[in-house]
C-alpha positions as CSV (number, residue, x, y, z in Angstrom):
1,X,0.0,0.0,0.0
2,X,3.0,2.6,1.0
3,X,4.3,2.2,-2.8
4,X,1.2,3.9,-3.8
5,X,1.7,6.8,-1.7
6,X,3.8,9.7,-2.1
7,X,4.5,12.4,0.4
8,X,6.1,16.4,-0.2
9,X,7.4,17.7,2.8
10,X,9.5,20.2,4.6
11,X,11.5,19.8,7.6
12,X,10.7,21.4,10.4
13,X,7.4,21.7,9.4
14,X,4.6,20.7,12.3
15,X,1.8,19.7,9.8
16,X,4.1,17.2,8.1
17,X,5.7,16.1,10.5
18,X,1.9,15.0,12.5
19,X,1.4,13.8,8.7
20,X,4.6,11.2,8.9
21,X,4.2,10.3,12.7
22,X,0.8,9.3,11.3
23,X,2.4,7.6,8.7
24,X,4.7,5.5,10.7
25,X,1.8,5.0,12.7
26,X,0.4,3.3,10.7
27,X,2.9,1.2,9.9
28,X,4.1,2.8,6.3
29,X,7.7,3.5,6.5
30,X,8.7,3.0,3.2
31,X,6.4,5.4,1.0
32,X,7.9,7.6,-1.6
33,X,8.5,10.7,-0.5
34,X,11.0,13.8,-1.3
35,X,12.2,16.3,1.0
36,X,11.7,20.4,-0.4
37,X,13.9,23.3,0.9
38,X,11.1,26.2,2.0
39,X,14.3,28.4,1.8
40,X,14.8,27.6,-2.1
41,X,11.0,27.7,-2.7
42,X,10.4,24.7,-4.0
43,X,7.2,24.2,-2.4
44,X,6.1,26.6,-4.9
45,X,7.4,24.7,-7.8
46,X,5.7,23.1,-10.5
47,X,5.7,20.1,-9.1
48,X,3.9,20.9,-6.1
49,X,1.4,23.0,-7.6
50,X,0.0,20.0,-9.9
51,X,-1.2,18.3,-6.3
52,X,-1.6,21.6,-4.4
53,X,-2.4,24.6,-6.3
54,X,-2.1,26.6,-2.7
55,X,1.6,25.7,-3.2
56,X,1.8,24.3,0.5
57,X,3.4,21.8,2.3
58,X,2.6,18.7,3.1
59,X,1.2,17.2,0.0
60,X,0.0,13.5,-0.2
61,X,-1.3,11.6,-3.0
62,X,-2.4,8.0,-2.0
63,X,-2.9,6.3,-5.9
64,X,-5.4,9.0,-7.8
65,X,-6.3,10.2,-4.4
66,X,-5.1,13.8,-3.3
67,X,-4.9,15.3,0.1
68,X,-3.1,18.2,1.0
69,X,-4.2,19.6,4.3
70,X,-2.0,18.0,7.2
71,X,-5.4,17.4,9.4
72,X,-7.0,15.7,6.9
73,X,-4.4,13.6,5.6
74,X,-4.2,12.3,9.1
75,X,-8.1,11.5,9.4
76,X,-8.2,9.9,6.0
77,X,-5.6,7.5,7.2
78,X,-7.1,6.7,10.2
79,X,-10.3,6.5,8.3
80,X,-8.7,4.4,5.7
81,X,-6.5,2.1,7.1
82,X,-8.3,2.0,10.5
83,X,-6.7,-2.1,10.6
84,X,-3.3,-1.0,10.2
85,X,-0.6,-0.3,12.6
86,X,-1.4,1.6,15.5
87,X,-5.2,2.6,15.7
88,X,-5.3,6.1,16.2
89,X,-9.2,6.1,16.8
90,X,-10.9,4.1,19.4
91,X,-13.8,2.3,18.9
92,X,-16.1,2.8,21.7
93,X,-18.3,5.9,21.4
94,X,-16.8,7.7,24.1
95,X,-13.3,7.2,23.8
96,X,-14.1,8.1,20.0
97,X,-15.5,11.7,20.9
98,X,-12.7,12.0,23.4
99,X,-10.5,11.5,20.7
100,X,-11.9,13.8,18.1
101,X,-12.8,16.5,20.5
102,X,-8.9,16.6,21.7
103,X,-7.9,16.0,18.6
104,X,-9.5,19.4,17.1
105,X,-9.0,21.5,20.5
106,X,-5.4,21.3,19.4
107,X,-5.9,24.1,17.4
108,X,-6.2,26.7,20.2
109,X,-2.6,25.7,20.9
110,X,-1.4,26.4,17.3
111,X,-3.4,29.6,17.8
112,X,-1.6,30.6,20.6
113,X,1.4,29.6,19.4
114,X,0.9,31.8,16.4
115,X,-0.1,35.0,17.9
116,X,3.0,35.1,20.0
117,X,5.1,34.4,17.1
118,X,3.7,37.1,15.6
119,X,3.5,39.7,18.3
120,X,7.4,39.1,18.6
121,X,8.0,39.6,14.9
122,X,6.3,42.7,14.9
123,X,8.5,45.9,12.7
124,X,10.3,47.8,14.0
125,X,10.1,46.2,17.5
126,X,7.7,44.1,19.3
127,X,4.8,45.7,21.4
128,X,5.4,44.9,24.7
129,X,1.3,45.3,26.0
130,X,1.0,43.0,23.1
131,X,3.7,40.5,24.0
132,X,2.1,40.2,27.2
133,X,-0.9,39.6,26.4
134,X,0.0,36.8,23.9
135,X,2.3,35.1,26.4
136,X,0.0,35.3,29.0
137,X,-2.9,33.7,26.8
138,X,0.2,30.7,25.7
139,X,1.0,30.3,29.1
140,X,-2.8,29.7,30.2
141,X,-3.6,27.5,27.3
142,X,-0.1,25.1,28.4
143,X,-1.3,24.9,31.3
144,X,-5.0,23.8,30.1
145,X,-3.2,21.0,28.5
146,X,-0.9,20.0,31.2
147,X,-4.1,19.0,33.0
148,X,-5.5,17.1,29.7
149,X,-1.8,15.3,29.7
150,X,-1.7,14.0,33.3
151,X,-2.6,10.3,32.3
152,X,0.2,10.2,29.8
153,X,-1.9,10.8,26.7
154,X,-3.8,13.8,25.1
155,X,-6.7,12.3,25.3
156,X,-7.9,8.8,26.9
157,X,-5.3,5.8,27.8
158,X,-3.4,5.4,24.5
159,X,-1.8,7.0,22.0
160,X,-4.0,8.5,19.2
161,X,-4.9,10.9,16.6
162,X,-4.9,13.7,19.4
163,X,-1.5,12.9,19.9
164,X,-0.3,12.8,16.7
165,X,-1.3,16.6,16.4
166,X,-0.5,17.8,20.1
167,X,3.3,16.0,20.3
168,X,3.9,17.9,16.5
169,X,3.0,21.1,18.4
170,X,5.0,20.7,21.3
171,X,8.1,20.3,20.4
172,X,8.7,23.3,18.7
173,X,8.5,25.8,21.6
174,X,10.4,23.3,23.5
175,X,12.7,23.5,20.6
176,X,13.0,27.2,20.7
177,X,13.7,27.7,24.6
178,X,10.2,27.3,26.3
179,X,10.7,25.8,29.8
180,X,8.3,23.9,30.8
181,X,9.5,21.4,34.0
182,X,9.0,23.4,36.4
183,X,5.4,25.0,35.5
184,X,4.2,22.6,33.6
185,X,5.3,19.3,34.9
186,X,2.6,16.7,33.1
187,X,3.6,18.3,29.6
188,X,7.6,18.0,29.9
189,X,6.9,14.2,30.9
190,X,4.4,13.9,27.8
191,X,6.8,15.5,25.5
192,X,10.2,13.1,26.7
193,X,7.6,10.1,26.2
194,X,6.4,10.6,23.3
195,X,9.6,12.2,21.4
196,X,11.0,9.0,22.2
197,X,8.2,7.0,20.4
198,X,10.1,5.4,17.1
199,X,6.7,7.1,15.1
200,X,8.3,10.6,16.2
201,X,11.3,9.8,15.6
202,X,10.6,9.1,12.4
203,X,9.3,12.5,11.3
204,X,12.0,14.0,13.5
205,X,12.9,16.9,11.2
206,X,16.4,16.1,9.8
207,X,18.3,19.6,10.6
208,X,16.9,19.4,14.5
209,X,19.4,17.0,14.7
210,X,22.2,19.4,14.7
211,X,21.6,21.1,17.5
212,X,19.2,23.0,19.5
213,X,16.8,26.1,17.7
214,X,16.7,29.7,18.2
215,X,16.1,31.2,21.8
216,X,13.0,32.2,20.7
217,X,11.5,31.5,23.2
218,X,13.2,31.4,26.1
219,X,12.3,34.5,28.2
220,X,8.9,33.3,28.9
């Protein structure tokens, strides 16, 4: 079945890399797949464009099909290959609305994540009322999902399509500086668990692996 696939991607990118944690998930590791450089801009080359005329990253075709949005890609796979590797989806109605409800409510985090980011690129220098209102709002929604993370998952006792999206958020603020041991104690234990999980490590983005990121973050 993974011959049939093929996957653009970026590194350091959080929707592909949920995309190939769900991948490896699953149990395809050896789909096709070719690594772009956003610096070069060939995510806007021709290639791309022919799958995804929004000239984004990731892009997945799976035989004739085509799916280009990262949260999607991850629910047709579940969807599809529900039998394969890990099921990401539990069966039982309420673990199943657990699931999907986490699974979605990720999105405040990537919200939060972006406003920050962008309050602290702001020309010619940051806002500080601003800053502090956007760090103040990060900081509260961590904390929201350092409760959620206390039983070692995002969302019920196993790991699932919540987590494939929460982990690929994570990381990056840990990445950049973010301290999180000492406030929020449930979420430093979640991310060291589940960056170990061989499906993470397999989408581990390939220059991360030099060394640590920008202090981007690291006055919060």
């Amino acid at each position: 079945m993974a011959k049939n696939m093929f996957l653009y991607w970026g590194s350091g990118s959080p929707p592909c890399m949920r995309v190939m944690i769900a991948l490896a998930a699953k149990g395809f590791s050896d789909y096709p797949n070719k690594l772009l450089s956003f610096d070069k801009k060939e995510h806007k080359s021709d290639e791309v464009l022919k799958l995804n005329p929004r000239g984004q990253l990731p892009a997945f075709r799976d035989g004739d099909i085509v799916i280009n949005e990262s949260i999607a890609i991850v629910s047709y796979l579940e969807a599809t290959y529900p039998d394969q590797g890990t099921r990401l989806l539990p069966e039982d109605k309420a673990g199943r609305a657990l699931v999907l409800q986490r699974f979605h409510e990720v999105q405040n985090l990537i919200q939060k994540i972006m406003d920050f980011y962008m309050a602290s690129r702001r020309k010619p220098e940051p806002d500080q009322e601003e800053m502090k209102a956007k760090t103040t709002a990060f900081l509260e929604e961590l904390k929201i999902w350092d409760g959620y993370v206390a039983g070692g998952f995002a969302a019920g006792s196993s790991f699932s399509m919540a987590d494939v999206l929460l982990i690929s958020q994570i990381v990056f603020p840990v990445r950049v500086g973010l301290k999180i041991a000492e406030r929020f104690p449930n979420l430093q234990k979640y991310h060291d668990t589940m960056v170990a999980l061989p499906s993470v490590q397999a989408a581990w983005p390939p220059h991360w692996r030099d060394g640590p990121g920008p202090n981007m973050m690291g006055s919060i």
